[in-house]
Biotite code that builds the C-alpha atoms (Angstrom):
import biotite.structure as struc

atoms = struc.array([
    struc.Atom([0.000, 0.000, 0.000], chain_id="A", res_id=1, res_name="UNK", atom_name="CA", element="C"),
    struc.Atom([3.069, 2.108, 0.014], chain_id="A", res_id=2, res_name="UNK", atom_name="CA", element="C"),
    struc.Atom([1.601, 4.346, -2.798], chain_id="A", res_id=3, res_name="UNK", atom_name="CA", element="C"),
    struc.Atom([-1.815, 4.632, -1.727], chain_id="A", res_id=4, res_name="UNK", atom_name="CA", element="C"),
    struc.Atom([-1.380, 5.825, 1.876], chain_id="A", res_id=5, res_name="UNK", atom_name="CA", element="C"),
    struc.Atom([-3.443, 8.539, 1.593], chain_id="A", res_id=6, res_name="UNK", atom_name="CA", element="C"),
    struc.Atom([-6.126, 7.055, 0.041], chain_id="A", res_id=7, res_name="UNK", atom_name="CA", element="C"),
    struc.Atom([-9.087, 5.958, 1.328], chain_id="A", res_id=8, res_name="UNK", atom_name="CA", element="C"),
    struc.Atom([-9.195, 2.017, 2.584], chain_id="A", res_id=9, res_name="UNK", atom_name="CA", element="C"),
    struc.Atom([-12.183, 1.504, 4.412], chain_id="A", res_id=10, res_name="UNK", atom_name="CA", element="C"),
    struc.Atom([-15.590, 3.038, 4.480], chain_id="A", res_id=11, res_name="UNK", atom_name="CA", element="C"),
    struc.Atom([-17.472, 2.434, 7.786], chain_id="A", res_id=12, res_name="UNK", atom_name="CA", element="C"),
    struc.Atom([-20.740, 4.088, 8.895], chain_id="A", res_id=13, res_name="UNK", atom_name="CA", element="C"),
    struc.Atom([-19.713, 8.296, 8.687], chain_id="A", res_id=14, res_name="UNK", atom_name="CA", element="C"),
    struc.Atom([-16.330, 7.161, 8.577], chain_id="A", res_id=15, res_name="UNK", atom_name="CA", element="C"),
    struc.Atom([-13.177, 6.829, 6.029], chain_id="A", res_id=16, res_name="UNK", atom_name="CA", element="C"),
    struc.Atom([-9.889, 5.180, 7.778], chain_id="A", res_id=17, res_name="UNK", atom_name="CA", element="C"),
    struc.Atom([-6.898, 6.067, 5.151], chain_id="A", res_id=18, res_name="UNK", atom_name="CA", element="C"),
    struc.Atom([-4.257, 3.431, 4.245], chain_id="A", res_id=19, res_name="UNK", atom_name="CA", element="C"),
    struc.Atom([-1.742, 5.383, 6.855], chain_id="A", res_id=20, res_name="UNK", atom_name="CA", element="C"),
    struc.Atom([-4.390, 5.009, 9.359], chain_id="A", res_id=21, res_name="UNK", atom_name="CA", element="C"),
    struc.Atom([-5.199, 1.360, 8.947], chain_id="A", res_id=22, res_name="UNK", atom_name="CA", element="C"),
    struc.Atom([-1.505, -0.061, 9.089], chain_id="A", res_id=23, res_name="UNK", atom_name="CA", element="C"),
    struc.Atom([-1.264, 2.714, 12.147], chain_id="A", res_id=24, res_name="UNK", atom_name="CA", element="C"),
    struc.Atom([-4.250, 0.643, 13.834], chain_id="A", res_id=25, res_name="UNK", atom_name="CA", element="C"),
    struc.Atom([-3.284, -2.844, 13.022], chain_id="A", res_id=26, res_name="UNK", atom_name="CA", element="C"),
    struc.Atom([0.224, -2.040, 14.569], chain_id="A", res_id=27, res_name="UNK", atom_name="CA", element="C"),
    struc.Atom([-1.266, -0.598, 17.475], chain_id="A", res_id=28, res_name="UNK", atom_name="CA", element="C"),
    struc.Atom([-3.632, -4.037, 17.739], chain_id="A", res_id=29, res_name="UNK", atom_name="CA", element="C"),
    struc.Atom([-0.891, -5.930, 17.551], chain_id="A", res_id=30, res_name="UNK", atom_name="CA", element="C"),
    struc.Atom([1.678, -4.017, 20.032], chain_id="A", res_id=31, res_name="UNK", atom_name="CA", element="C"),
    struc.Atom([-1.254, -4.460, 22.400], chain_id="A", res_id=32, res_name="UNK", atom_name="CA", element="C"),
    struc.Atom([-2.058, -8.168, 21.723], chain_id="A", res_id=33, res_name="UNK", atom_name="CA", element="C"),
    struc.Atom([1.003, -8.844, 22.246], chain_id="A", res_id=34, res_name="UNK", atom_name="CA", element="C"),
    struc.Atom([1.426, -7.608, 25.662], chain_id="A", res_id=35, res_name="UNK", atom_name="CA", element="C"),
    struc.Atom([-1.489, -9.435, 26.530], chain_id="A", res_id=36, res_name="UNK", atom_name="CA", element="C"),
    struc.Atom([0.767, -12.512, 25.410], chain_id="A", res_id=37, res_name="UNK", atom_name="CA", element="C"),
    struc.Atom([-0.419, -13.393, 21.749], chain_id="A", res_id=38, res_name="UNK", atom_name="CA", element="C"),
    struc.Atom([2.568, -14.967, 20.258], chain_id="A", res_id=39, res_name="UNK", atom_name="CA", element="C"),
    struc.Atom([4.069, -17.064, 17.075], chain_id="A", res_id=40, res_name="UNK", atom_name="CA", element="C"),
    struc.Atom([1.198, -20.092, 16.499], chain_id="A", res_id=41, res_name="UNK", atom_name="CA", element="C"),
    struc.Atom([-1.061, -19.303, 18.961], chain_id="A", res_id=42, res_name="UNK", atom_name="CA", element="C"),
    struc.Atom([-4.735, -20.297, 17.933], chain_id="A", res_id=43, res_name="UNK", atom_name="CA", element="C"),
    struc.Atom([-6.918, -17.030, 18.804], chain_id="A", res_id=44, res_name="UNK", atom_name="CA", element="C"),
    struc.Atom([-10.356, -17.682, 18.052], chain_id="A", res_id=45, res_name="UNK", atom_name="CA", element="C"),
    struc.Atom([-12.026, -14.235, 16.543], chain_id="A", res_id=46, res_name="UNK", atom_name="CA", element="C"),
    struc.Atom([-16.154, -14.001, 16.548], chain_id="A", res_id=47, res_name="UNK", atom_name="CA", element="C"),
    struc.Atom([-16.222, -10.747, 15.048], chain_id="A", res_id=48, res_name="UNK", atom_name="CA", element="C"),
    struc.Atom([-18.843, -8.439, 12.944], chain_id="A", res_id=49, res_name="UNK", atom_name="CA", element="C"),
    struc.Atom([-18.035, -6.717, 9.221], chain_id="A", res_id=50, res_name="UNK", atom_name="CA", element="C"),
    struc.Atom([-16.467, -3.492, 10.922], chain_id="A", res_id=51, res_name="UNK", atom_name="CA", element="C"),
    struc.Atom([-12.864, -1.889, 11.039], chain_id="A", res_id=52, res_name="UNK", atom_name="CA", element="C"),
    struc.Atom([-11.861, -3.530, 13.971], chain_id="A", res_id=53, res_name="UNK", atom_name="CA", element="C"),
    struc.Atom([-12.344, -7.007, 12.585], chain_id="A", res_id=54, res_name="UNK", atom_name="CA", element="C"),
    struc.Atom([-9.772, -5.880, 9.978], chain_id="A", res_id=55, res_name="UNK", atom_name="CA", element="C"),
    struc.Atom([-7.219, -4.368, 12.805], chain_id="A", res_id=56, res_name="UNK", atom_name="CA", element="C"),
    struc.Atom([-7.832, -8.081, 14.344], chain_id="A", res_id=57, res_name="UNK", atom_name="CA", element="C"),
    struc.Atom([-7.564, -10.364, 12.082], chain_id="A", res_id=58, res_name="UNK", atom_name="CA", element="C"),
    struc.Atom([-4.067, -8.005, 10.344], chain_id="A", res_id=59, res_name="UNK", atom_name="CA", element="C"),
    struc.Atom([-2.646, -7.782, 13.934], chain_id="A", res_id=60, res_name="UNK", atom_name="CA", element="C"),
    struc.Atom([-2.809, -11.477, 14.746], chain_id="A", res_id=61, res_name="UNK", atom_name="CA", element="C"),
    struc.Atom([-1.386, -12.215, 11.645], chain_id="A", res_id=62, res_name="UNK", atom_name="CA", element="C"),
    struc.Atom([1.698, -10.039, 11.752], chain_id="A", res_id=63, res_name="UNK", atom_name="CA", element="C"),
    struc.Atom([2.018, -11.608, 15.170], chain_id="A", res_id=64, res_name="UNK", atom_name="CA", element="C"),
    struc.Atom([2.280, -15.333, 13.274], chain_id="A", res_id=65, res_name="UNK", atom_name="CA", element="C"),
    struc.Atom([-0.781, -16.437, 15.437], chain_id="A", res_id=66, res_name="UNK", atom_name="CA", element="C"),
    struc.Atom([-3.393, -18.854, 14.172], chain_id="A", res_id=67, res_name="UNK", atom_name="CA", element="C"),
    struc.Atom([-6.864, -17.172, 13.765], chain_id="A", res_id=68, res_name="UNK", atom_name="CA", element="C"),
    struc.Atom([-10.101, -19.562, 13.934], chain_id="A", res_id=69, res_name="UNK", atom_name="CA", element="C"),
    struc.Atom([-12.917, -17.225, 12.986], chain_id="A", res_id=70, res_name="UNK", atom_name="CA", element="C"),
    struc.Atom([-16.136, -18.294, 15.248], chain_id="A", res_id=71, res_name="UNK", atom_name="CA", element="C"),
    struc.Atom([-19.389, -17.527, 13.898], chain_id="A", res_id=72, res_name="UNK", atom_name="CA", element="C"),
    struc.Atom([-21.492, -15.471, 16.616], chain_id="A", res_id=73, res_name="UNK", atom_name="CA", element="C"),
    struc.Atom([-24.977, -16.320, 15.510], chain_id="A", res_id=74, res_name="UNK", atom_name="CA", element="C"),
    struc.Atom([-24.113, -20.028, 15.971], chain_id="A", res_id=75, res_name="UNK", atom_name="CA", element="C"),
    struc.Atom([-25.767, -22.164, 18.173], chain_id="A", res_id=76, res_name="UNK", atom_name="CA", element="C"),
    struc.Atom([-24.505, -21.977, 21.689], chain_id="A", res_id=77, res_name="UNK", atom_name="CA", element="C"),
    struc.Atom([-23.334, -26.234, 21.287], chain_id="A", res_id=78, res_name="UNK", atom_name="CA", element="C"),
    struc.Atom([-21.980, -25.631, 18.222], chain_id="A", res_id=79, res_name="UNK", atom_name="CA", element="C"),
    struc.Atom([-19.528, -22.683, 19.034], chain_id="A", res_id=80, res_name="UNK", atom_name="CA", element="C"),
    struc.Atom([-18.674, -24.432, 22.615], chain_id="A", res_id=81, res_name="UNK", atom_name="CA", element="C"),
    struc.Atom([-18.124, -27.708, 20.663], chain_id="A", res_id=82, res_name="UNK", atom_name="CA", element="C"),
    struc.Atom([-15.644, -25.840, 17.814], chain_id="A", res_id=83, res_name="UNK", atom_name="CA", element="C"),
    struc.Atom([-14.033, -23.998, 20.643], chain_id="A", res_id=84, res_name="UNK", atom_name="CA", element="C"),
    struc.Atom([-13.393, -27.465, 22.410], chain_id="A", res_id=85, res_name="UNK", atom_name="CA", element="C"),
    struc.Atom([-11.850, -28.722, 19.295], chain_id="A", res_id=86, res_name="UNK", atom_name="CA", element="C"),
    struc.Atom([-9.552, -25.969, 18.915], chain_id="A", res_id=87, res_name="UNK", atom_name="CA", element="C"),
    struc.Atom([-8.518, -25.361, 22.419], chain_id="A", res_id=88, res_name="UNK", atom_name="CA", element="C"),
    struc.Atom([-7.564, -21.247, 21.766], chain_id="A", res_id=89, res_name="UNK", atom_name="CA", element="C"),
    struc.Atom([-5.530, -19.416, 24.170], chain_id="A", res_id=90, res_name="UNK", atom_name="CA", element="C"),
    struc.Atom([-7.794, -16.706, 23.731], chain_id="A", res_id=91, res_name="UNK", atom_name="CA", element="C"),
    struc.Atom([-10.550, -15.434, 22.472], chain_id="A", res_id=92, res_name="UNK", atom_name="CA", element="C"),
    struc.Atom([-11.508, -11.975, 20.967], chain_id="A", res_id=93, res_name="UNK", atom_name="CA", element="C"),
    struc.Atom([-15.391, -10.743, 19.926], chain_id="A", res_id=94, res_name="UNK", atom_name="CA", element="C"),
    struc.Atom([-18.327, -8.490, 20.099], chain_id="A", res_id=95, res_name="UNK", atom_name="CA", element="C"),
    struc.Atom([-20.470, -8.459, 23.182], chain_id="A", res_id=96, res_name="UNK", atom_name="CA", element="C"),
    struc.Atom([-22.970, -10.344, 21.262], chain_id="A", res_id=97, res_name="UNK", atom_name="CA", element="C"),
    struc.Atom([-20.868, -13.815, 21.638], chain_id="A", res_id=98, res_name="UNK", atom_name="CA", element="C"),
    struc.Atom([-20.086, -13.310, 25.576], chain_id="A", res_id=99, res_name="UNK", atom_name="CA", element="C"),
    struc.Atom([-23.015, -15.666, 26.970], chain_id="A", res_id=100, res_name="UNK", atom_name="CA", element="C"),
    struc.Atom([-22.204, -18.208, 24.492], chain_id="A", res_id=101, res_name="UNK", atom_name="CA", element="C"),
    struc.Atom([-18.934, -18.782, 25.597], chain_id="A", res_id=102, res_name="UNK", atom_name="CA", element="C"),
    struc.Atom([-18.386, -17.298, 28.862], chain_id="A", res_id=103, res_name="UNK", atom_name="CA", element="C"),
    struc.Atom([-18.364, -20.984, 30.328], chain_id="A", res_id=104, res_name="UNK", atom_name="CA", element="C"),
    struc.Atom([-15.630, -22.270, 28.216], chain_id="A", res_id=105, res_name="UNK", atom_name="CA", element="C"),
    struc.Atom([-12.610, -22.991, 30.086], chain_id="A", res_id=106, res_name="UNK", atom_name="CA", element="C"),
    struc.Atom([-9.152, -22.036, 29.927], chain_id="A", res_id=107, res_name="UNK", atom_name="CA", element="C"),
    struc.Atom([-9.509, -19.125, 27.459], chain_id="A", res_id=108, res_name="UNK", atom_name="CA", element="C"),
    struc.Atom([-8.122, -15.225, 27.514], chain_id="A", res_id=109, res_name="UNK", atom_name="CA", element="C"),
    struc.Atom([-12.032, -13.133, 26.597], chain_id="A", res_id=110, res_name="UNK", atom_name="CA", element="C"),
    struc.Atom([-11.234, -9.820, 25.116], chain_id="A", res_id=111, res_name="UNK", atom_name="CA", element="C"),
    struc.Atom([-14.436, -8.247, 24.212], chain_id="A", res_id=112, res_name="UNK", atom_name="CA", element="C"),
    struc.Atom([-15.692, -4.989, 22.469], chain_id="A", res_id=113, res_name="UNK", atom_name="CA", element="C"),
    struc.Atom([-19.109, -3.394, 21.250], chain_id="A", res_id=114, res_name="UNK", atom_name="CA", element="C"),
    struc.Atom([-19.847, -4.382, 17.984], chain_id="A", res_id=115, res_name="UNK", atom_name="CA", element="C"),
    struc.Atom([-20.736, -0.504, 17.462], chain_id="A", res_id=116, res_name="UNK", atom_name="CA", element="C"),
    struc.Atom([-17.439, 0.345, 18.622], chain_id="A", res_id=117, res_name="UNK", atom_name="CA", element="C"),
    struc.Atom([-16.743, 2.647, 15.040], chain_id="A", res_id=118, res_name="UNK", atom_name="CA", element="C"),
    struc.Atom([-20.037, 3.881, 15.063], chain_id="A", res_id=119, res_name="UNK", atom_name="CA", element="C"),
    struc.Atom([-20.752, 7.475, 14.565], chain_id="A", res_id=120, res_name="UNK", atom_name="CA", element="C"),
    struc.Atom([-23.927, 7.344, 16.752], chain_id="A", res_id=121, res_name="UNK", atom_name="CA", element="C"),
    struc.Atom([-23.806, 8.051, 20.198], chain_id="A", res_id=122, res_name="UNK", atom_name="CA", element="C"),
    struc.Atom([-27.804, 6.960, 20.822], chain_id="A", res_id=123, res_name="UNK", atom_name="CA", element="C"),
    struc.Atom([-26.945, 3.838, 18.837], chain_id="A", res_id=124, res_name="UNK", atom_name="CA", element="C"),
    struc.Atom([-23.990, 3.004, 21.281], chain_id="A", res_id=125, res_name="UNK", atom_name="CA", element="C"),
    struc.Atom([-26.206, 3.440, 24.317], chain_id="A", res_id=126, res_name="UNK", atom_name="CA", element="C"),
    struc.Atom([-28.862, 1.707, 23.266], chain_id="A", res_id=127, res_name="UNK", atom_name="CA", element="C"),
    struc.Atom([-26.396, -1.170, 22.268], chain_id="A", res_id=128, res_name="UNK", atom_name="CA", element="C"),
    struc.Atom([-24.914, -1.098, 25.380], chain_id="A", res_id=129, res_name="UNK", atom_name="CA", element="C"),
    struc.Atom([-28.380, -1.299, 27.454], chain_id="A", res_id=130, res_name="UNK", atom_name="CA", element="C"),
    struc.Atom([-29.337, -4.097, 25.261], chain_id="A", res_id=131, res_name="UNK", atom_name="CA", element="C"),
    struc.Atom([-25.901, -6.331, 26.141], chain_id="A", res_id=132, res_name="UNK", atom_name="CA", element="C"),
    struc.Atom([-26.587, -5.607, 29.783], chain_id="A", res_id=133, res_name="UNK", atom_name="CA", element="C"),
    struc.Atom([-30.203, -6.871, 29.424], chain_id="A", res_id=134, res_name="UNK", atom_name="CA", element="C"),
    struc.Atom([-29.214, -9.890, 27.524], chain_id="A", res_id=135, res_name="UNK", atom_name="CA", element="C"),
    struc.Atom([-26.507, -10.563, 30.015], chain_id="A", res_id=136, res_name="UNK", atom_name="CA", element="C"),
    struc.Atom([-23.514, -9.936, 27.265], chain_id="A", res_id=137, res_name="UNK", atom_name="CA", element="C"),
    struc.Atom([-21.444, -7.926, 29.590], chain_id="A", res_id=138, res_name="UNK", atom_name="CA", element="C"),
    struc.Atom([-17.980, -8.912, 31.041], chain_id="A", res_id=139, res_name="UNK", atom_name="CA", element="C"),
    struc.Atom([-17.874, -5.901, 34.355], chain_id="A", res_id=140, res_name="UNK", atom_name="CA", element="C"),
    struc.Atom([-14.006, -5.828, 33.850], chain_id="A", res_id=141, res_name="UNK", atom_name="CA", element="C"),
    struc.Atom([-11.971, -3.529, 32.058], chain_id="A", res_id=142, res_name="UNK", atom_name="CA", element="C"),
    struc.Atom([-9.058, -6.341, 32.197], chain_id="A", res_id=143, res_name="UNK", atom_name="CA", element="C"),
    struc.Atom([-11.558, -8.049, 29.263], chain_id="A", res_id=144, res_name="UNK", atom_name="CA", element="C"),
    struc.Atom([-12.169, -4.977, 27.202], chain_id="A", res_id=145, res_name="UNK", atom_name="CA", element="C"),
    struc.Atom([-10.519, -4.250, 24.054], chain_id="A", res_id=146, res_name="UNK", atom_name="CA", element="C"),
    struc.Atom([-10.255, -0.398, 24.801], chain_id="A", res_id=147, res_name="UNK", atom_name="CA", element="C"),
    struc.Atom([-8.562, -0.532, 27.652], chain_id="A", res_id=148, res_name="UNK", atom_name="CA", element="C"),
    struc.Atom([-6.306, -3.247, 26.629], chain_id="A", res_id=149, res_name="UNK", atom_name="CA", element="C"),
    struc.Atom([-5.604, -1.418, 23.328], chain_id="A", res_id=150, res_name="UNK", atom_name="CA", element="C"),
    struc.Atom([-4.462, 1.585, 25.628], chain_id="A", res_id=151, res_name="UNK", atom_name="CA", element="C"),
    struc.Atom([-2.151, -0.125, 27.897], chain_id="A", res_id=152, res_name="UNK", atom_name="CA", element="C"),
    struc.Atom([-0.235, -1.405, 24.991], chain_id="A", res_id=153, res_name="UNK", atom_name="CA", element="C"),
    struc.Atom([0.463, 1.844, 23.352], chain_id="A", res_id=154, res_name="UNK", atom_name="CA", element="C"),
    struc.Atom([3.610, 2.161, 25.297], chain_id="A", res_id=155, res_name="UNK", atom_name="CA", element="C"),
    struc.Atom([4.843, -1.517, 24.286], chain_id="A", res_id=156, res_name="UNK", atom_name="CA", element="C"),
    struc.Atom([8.018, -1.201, 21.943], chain_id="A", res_id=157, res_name="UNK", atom_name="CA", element="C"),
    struc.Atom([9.844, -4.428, 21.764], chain_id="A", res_id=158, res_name="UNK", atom_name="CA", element="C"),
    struc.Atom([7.643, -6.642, 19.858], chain_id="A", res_id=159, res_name="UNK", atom_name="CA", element="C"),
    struc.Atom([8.811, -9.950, 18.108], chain_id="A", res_id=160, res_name="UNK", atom_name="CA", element="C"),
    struc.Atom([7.386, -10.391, 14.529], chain_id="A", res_id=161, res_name="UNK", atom_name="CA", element="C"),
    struc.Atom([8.562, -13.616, 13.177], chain_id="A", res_id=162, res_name="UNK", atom_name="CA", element="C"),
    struc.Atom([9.731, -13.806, 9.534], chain_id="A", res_id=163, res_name="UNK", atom_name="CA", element="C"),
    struc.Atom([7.084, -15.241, 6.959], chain_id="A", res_id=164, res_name="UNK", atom_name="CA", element="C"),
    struc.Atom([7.336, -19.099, 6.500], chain_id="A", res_id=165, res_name="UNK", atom_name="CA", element="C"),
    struc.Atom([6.045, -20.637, 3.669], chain_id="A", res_id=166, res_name="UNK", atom_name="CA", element="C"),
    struc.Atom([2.883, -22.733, 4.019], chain_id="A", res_id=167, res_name="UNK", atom_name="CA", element="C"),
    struc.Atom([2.440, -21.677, 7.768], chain_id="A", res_id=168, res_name="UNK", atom_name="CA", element="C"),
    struc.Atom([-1.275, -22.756, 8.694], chain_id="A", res_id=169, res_name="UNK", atom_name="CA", element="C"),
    struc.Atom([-2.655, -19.166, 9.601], chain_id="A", res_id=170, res_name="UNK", atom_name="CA", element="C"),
    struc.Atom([-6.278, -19.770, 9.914], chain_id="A", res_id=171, res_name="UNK", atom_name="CA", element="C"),
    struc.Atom([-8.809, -22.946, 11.035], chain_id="A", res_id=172, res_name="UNK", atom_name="CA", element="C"),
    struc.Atom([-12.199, -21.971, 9.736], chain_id="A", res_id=173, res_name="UNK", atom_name="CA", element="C"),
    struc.Atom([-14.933, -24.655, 10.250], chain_id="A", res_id=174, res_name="UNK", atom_name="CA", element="C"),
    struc.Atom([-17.195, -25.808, 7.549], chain_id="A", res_id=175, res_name="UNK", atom_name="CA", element="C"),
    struc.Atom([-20.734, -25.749, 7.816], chain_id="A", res_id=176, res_name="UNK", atom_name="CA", element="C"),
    struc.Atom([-21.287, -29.597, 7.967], chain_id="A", res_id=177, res_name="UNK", atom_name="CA", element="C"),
    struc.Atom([-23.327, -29.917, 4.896], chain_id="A", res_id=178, res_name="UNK", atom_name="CA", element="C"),
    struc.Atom([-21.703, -33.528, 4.078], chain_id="A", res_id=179, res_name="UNK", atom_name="CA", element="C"),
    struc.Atom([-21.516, -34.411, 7.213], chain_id="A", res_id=180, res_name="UNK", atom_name="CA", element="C"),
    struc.Atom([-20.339, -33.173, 10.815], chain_id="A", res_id=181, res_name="UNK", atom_name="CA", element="C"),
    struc.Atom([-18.391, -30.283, 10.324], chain_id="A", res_id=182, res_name="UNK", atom_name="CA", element="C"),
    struc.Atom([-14.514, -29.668, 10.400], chain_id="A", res_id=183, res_name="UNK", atom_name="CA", element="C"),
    struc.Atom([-12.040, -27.035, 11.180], chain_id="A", res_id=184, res_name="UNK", atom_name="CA", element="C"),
    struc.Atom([-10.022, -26.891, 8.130], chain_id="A", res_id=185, res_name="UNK", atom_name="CA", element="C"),
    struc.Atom([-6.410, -25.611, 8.384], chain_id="A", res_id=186, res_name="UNK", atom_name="CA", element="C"),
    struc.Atom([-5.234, -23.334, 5.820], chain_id="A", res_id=187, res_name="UNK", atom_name="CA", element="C"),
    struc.Atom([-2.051, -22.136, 5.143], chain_id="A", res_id=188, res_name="UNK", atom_name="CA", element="C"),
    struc.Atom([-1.773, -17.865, 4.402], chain_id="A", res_id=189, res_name="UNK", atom_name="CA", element="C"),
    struc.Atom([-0.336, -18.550, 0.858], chain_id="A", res_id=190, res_name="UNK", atom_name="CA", element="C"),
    struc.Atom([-2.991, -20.556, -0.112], chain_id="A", res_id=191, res_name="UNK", atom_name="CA", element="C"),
    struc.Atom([-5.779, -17.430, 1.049], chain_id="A", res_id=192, res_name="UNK", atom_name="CA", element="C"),
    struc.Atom([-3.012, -15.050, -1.104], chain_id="A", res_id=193, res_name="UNK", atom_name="CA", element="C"),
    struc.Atom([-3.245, -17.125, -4.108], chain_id="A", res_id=194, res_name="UNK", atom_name="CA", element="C"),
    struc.Atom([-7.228, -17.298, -4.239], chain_id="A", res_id=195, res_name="UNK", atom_name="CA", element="C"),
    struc.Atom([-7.133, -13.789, -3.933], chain_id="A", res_id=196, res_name="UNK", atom_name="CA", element="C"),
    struc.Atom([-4.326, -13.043, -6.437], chain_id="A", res_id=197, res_name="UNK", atom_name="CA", element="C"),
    struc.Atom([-6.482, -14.897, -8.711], chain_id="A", res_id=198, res_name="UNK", atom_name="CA", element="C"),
    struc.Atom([-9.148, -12.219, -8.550], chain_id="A", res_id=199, res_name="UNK", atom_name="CA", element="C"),
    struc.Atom([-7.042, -10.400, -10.835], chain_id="A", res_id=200, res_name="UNK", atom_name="CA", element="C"),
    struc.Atom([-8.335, -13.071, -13.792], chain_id="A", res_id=201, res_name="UNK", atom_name="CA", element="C"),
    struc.Atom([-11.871, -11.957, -12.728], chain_id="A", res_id=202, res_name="UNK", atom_name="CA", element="C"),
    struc.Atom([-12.095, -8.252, -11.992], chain_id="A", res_id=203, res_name="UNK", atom_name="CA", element="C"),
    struc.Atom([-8.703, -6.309, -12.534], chain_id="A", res_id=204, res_name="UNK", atom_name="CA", element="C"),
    struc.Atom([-9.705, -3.756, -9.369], chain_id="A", res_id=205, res_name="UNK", atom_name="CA", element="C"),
    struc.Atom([-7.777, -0.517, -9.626], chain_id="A", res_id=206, res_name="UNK", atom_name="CA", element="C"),
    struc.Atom([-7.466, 1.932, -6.669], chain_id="A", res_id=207, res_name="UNK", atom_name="CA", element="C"),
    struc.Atom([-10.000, 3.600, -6.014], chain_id="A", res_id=208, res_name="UNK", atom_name="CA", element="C"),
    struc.Atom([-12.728, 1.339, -6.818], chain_id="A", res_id=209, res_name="UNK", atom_name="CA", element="C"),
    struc.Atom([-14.825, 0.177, -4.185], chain_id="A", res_id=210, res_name="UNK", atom_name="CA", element="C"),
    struc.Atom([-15.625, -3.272, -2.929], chain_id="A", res_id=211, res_name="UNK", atom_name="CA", element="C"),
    struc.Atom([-18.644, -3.499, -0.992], chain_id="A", res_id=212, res_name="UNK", atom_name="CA", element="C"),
    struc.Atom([-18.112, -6.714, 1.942], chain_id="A", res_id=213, res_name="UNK", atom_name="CA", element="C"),
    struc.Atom([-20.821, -8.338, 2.039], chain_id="A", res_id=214, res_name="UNK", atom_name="CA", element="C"),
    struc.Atom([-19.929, -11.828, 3.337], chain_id="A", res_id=215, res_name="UNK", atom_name="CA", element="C"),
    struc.Atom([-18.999, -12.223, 6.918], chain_id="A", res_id=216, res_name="UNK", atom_name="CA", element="C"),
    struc.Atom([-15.570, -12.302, 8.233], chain_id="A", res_id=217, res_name="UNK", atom_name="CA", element="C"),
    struc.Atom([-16.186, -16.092, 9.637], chain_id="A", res_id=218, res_name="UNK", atom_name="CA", element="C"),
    struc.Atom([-16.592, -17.302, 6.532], chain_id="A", res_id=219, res_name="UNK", atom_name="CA", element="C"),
    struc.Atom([-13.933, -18.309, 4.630], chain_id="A", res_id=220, res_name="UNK", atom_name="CA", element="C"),
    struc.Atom([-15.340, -16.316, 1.463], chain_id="A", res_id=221, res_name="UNK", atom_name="CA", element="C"),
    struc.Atom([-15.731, -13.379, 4.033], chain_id="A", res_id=222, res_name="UNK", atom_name="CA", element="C"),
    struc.Atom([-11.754, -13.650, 4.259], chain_id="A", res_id=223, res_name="UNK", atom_name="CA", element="C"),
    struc.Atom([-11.294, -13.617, 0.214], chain_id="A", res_id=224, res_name="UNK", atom_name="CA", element="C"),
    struc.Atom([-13.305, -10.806, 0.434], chain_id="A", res_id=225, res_name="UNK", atom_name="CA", element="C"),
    struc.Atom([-11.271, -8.473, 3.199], chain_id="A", res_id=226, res_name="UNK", atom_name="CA", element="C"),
])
């Protein structure tokens, strides 16, 4: 993006995040999950919504070398405790939404956040916010919330990030079980580059252009898509 760093990368709600501000973000994200203790082939699972911070996430984790396993938060409470229990993740990251559905899982890091978080809405954010509490979505520590985490890392400097390996597994994304029960499929990171790279046979996007995301980042189409 070294060309384009003034120009526009996401569109979110009222707001436009610049290509200077989005690597700015993700290396604040991962400064602070690192001093949480994120490191090299971690598995982090990530139940997140389409907004900026999924991006930050997901970018941070991976310049950290850790393993991402996307959790879909509309799942079934069974389902996402049974994926989670296959997995075994040292941590866990995702909108208030998920909280009740996994807030009995065992051995697991919860870093949580507002799913309105970017929102330019300040009625929207409160009414969020009295919903979560209502629905019992609300982790009463700020040791478990993103902001505050994201501001006690600000200060970190020394931060390892390992050198690329080739055909490094850097996500498990489950399928949806339609031949069967479903699986967490590893995938290694050059495999995602290479179905992306091959969008250039389909749709040569130039800058500028707009893509509109409209699959889900727990998908693995939803990661073709970012």
């Amino acid at each position: 993006n070294k060309k384009y760093m003034n120009n526009v990368a996401l569109k979110f709600d009222n707001i436009n995040i610049t290509y200077e501000e989005l690597h700015t973000r993700i290396d604040e994200y991962a400064r602070a999950l690192y001093n949480r203790g994120v490191r090299e082939n971690d598995i982090i699972a990530v139940s997140v919504a389409n907004t900026p911070e999924a991006i930050y996430i997901h970018y941070a984790l991976n310049k950290l070398g850790a393993i991402i396993c996307p959790i879909n938060p509309l799942d079934m409470d069974y389902k996402i405790f049974e994926d989670l229990k296959v997995v075994k993740p040292k941590m866990f990251i995702g909108i208030n939404d998920a909280y009740k559905k996994i807030k009995n899982v065992d051995d697991m890091d919860i870093i949580l956040f507002p799913v309105v978080k970017s929102v330019d809405n300040n009625l929207v954010k409160f009414l969020y916010g009295v919903k979560q509490v209502l629905n019992g979505n609300v982790l009463l520590s700020l040791d478990n919330n993103l902001s505050h985490i994201l501001r006690k890392g600000k200060s970190v400097n020394d931060v390892y990030y390992p050198e690329h390996k080739e055909n490094k597994v850097g996500d498990i994304i489950f399928t949806g079980g339609s031949s069967g029960t479903h699986k967490g499929v590893m995938l290694a990171e050059n495999g995602i580059n290479c179905v992306a790279k091959s969008l250039d046979y389909v749709t040569e996007l130039e800058p500028g252009e707009v893509f509109m995301g409209n699959l889900p980042m727990f998908m693995a189409f939803g990661k073709l898509a970012m």
